[in-house]
N, C-alpha and C positions, 0 to 999 in steps of 0.2 A: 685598807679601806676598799671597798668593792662598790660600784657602784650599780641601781639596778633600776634601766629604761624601763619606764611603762610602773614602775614599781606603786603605782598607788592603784593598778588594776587587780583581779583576783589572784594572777600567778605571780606577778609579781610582789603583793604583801605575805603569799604563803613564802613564797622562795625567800624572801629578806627574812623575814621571822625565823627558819631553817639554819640559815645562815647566821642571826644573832645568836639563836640556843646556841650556835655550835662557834662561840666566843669571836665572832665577825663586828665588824663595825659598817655601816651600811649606809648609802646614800639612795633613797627613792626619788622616782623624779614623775612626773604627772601633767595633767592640766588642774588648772584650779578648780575645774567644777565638782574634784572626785578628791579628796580629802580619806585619807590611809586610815578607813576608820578601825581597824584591828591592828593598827601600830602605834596609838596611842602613847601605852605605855612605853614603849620602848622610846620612843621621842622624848617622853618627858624623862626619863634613864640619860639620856643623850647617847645611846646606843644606835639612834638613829635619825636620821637628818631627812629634809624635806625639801628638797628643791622643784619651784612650779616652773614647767618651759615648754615649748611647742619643738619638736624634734624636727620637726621641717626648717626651722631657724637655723642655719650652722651655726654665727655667732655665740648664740645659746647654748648651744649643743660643746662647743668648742670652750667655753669658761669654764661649765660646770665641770669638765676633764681637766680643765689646767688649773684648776681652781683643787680640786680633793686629791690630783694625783693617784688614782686605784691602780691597784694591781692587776684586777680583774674587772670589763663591765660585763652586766649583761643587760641585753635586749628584753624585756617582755612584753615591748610595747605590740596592741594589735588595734584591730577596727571592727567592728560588727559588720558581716560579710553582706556585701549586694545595697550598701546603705546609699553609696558615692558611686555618680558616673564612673565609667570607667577611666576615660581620661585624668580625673580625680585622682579616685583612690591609686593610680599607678603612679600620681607624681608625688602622690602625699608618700608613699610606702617606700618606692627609690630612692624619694630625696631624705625620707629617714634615717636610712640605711646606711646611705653614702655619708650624709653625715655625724654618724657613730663612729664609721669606720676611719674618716680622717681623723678624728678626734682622737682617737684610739693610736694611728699611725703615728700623729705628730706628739704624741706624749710617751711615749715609750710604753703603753701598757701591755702586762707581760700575757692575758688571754684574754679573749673575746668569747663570750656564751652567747649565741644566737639561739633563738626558739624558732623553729618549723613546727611543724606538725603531719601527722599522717595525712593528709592531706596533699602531700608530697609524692607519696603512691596512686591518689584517684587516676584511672584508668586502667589498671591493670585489676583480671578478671581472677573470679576465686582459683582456679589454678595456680595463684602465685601465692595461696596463702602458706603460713605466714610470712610475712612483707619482712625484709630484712634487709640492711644497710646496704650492701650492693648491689640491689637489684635496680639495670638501668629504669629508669619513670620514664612514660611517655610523655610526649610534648602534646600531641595529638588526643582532645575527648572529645566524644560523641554526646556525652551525657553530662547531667549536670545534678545538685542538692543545695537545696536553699542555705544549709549551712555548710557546705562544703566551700573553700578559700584556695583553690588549689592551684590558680595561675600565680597568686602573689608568695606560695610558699615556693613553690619552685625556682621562680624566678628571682627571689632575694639570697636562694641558696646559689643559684649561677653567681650573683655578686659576689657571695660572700667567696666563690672558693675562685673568682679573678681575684680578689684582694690577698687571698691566702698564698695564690701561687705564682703573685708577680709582685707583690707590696713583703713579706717575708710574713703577715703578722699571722700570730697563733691562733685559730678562728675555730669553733668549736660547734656543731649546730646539731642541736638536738628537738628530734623527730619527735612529739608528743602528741598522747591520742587525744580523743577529745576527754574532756575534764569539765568537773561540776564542784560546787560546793559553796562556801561562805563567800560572801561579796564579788557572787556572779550576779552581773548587773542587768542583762539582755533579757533570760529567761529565755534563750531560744532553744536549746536543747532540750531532751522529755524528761531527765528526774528532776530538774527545775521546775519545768512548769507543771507538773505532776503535784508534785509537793504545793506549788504557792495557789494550785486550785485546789487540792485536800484541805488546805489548810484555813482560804478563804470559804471553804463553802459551795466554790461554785465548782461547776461542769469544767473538766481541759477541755483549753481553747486549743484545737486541730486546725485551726485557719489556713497557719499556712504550709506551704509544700504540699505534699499533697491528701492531706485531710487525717484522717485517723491512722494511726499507725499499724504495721500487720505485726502480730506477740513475736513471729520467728525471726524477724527479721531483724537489725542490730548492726554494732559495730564496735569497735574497743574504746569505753570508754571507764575512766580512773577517776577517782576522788582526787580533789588538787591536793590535799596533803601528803598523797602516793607523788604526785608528779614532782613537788614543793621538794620533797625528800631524794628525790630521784637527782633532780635540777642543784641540789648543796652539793652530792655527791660529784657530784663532773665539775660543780666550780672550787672546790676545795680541794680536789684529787691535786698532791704535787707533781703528777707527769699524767699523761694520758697515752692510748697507744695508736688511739683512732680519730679524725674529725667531725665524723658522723655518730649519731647513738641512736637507737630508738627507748622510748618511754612511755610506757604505759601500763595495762594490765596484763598485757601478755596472752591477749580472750580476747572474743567475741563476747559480748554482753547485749542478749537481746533483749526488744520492749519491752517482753511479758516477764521478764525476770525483774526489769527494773518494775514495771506494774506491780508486781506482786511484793516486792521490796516496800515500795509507797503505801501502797496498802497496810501493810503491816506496822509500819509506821507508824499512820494514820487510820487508828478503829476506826470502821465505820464508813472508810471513804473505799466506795468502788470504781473499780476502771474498765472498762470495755475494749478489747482494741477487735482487729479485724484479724479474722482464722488465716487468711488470704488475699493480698491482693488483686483485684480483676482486671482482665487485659482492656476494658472500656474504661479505667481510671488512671491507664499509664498514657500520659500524652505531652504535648507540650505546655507549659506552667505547672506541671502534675510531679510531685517529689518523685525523685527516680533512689530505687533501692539502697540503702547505703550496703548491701551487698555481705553483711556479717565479716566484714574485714577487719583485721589485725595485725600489730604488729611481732613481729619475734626480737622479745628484751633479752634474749640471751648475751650477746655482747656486754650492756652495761651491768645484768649479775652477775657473767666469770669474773669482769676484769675490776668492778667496783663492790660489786655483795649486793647490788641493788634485787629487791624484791618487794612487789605492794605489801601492805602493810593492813589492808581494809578491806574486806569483804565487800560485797553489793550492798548489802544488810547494813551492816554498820554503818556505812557513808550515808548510806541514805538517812537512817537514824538519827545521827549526827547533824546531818545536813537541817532536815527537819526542824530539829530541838534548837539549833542557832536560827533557822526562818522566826521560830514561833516567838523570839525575844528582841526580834530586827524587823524595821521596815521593810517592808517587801516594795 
């Protein structure tokens, strides 16, 4: 049995699903307001179970572990970035954390899969591309992106690897880039809302960060099926050699390529972005570059096979064709 935090979100129903093809039995956990609606069937299979609880509860946190006994959990629980004070969101994400990890401690479970994300390298300057597992991350930004998450990835990894090097437990935490696709709920990323405005008709909303996007500019992002598959492979590995991974596409994937991907998509719908952006629109409130950053998957394809599986094109495709039969 595996169990999987956050599991009624987008990476976490990919990741379970991943996990059931490949003969798992799986435990999702949530809040009630988000109902696993691409794990339907597997529920009614009894392949997969549904437990509703608030992760900041330890009581909570602590039955559903003594209660299924897993081998493996994992974490995919997250938060839509910049939503909560900050006093907030750091005690909500802490007290998450902390209590996975005792849960985990006082039950014997034999690995822990923690999600970070690239995210974990903001700061360091294209010179360091591609970003790869030991490369020290600075503590210290000057800069910031509206969806950039970058104090809470870090600093959940500082926890996770005091628990790993003073509590004994096996803890595993894997870097993912950013990722789009079936029951992404925010819509904050651009082939999201590229797509759900192609699709409604209307003009992308550029509102926020800082206004329209420039074609060159970019960052490593994966369809979650890539990430989903990438995320089985490290929880089902019977050893591992490393505690760290990165996951993603292995690229820079900029605007204009995803622009042009949507498009194609979608006859008929055009996108505009900006050739350039001007030094009068970099300021404070104003999106700062996400700088064409990536990470290097080599680690998890020598030592697991991991390789995407999906083009720009296809995900987007794909992505599309499940909007156009789903609420948005």
């Amino acid at each position: 049995m595996i169990i999987v935090f956050g599991g009624t979100g987008m990476l976490g129903q990919h990741t379970a699903l991943d996990l059931i093809e490949n003969g798992e039995r799986v435990v999702v956990t949530g809040m009630r307001r988000h109902a696993p609606l691409l794990m339907a069937d597997a529920v009614e299979r009894k392949q997969a179970f549904v437990e509703y609880l608030d992760l900041t509860d330890p009581y909570a946190v602590m039955g559903v572990v003594a209660k299924y006994k897993p081998k493996v959990v994992v974490d995919t629980s997250g938060y839509a970035p910049k939503l909560l004070a900050p006093s907030a969101e750091v005690r909500a994400r802490v007290t998450a954390e902390l209590n996975l990890l005792e849960a985990a401690k006082l039950n014997g479970v034999e690995r822990v899969v923690l999600t970070s994300s690239s995210d974990a390298y903001w700061g360091l300057g294209p010179e360091c591309m591609p970003l790869k597992e030991d490369m020290p991350v600075p503590l210290q930004e000057d800069d910031d992106n509206f969806i950039v998450q970058s104090w809470a990835k870090k600093t959940l990894e500082v926890v996770a690897n005091l628990y790993r090097r003073q509590e004994g437990l096996n803890i595993v935490t894997v870097r993912c880039s950013g990722m789009f696709g079936p029951a992404y709920r925010t819509f904050l990323n651009l082939p999201s809302r590229l797509i759900k405005a192609g699709l409604s008709g209307a003009t992308p909303d550029f509102s926020k960060g800082g206004g329209v996007p420039v074609e060159s500019d970019g960052y490593d992002q994966t369809y979650v099926k890539d990430i989903a598959y990438g995320m089985g492979l490290i929880v089902r590995a019977p050893t591992l050699q490393h505690h760290i991974y990165n996951l993603g596409s292995g690229r820079a994937t900029s605007y204009g390529e995803i622009a042009r991907a949507v498009e194609k998509a979608i006859p008929g719908f055009e996108i505009r972005l900006r050739p350039a952006a001007q030094p009068s629109e970099v300021g404070p409130g104003r999106e700062v570059s996400m700088g064409n950053f990536y990470m290097d998957i080599s680690r998890i394809g020598h030592e697991l096979g991991y390789a995407p599986r999906y083009s720009m094109e296809r995900a987007i495709a794909e992505y599309a064709d499940w909007l156009r039969t789903h609420e948005m």
